[in-house]
Structures are given as C-alpha cells and as structure tokens.
C-alpha positions as CSV (number, residue, x, y, z in Angstrom):
1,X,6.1,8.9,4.5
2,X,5.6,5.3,6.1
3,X,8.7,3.2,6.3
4,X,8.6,0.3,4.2
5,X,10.3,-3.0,5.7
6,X,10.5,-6.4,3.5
7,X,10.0,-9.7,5.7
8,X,13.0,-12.7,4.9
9,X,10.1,-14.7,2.7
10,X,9.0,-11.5,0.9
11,X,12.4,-11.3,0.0
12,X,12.9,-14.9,-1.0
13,X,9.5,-14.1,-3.2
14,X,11.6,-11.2,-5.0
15,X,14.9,-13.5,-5.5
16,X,12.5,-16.4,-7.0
17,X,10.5,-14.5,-9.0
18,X,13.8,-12.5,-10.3
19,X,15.7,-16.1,-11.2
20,X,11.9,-16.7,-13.3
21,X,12.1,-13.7,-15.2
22,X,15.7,-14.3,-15.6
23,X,15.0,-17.7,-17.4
24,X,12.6,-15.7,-19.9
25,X,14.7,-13.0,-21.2
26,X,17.6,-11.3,-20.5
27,X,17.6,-8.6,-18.3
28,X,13.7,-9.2,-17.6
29,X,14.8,-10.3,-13.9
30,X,16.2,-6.7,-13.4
31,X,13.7,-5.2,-15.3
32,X,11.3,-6.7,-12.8
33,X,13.3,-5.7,-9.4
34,X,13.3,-1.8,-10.7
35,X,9.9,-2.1,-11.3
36,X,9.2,-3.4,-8.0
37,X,11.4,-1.1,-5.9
38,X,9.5,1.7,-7.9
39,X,6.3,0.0,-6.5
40,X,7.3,-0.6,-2.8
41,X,9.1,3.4,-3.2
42,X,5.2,4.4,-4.0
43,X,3.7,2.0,-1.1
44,X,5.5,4.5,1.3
45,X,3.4,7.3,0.8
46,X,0.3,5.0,0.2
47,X,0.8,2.3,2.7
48,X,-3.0,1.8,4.6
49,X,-4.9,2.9,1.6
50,X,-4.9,-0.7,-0.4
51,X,-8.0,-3.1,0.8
52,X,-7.7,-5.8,2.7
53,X,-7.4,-8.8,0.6
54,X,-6.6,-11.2,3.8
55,X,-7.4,-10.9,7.2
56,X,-5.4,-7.7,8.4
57,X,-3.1,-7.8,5.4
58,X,-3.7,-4.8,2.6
59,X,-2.9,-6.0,-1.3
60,X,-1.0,-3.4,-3.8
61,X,-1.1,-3.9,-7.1
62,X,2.4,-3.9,-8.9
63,X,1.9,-1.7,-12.0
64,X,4.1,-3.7,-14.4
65,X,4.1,-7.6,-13.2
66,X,1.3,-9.3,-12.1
67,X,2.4,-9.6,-8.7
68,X,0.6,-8.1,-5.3
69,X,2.2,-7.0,-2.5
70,X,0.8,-8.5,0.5
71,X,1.7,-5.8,3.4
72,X,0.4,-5.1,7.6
73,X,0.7,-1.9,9.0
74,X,2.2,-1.9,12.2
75,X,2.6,1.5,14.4
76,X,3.4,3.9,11.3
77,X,5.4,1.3,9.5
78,X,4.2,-1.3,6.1
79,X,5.7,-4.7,6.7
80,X,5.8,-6.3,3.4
81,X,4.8,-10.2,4.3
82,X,4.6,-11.6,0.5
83,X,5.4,-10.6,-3.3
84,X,3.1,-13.5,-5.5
85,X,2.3,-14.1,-8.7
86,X,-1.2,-13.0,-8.7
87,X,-1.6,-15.7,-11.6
88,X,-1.6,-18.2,-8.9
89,X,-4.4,-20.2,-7.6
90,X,-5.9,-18.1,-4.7
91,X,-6.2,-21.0,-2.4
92,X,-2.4,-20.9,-2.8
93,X,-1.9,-17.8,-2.8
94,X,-4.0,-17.7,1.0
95,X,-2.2,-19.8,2.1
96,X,1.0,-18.5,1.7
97,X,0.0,-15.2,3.5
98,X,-2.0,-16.7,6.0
C-alpha cells in the first residue's frame, strides 16, 4: 500500500471546499470530507495507475464530488498537490497545479 501524504495547499483546497459545501446544506461539508478521505484511503492502493492529466502529476477522480485529486509519486509514496473543483475553467485549474 503506497502512503498517501496531503501538501499544506491541498489541504487548504479540502478546508475551502468544506466551508462551500457547508454554505449549501447542513452537514454537506462533512459529507464531502468522508467522502474524500474514503477517496484518498482508495488512492493508496491505486496511487500510479491514474493518467497524467499535467506534466508529472496523475488525476483521480473523487467518486461523489466533482473534485480531482491532483497527486506525484515520489519513491513509493502519492503526494497529494491539489483537491479542485473539476467544474473549473481548466486554464485555472492548470495553473493552480502547475
């Protein structure tokens, strides 16, 4: 199993996109953090296998949300750069990865 490690801004992602569910419904926000810690729990056994969606950084789908998780492998581990809104223009979106 691949250890899974969340940069500060992919964290920051999670907290912001949290507060935005938050304002829609009530318990949405937590709904959407299990969701995702089920996600990045499933990204350890299939860290690598995602395409590349930027440069050296693989995309996986969240199955709930339509957020991706932008990640780099790095000796045996999946460094988790960004969690975005995939609704988001994807000139944005690059360059908030890149």
């Amino acid at each position: 199993m691949t250890q899974v490690l969340l940069s500060t801004e992919a964290n920051a992602d999670i907290k912001e996109a949290q507060s935005y569910y938050d304002s829609i419904g009530e318990g949405l926000g937590d709904y959407f953090c299990s969701s995702l810690l089920a996600d990045l729990d499933r990204l350890g056994v299939t860290a690598g296998v995602h395409r590349k969606a930027h440069r050296n950084y693989h995309r996986a789908i969240c199955r709930n949300f339509p957020y991706g998780i932008f990640y780099a492998m790095r000796e045996g581990e999946a460094i988790v750069l960004a969690v975005v809104d995939l609704r988001r223009d994807p000139e944005w979106i690059e360059k908030r990865i890149g």
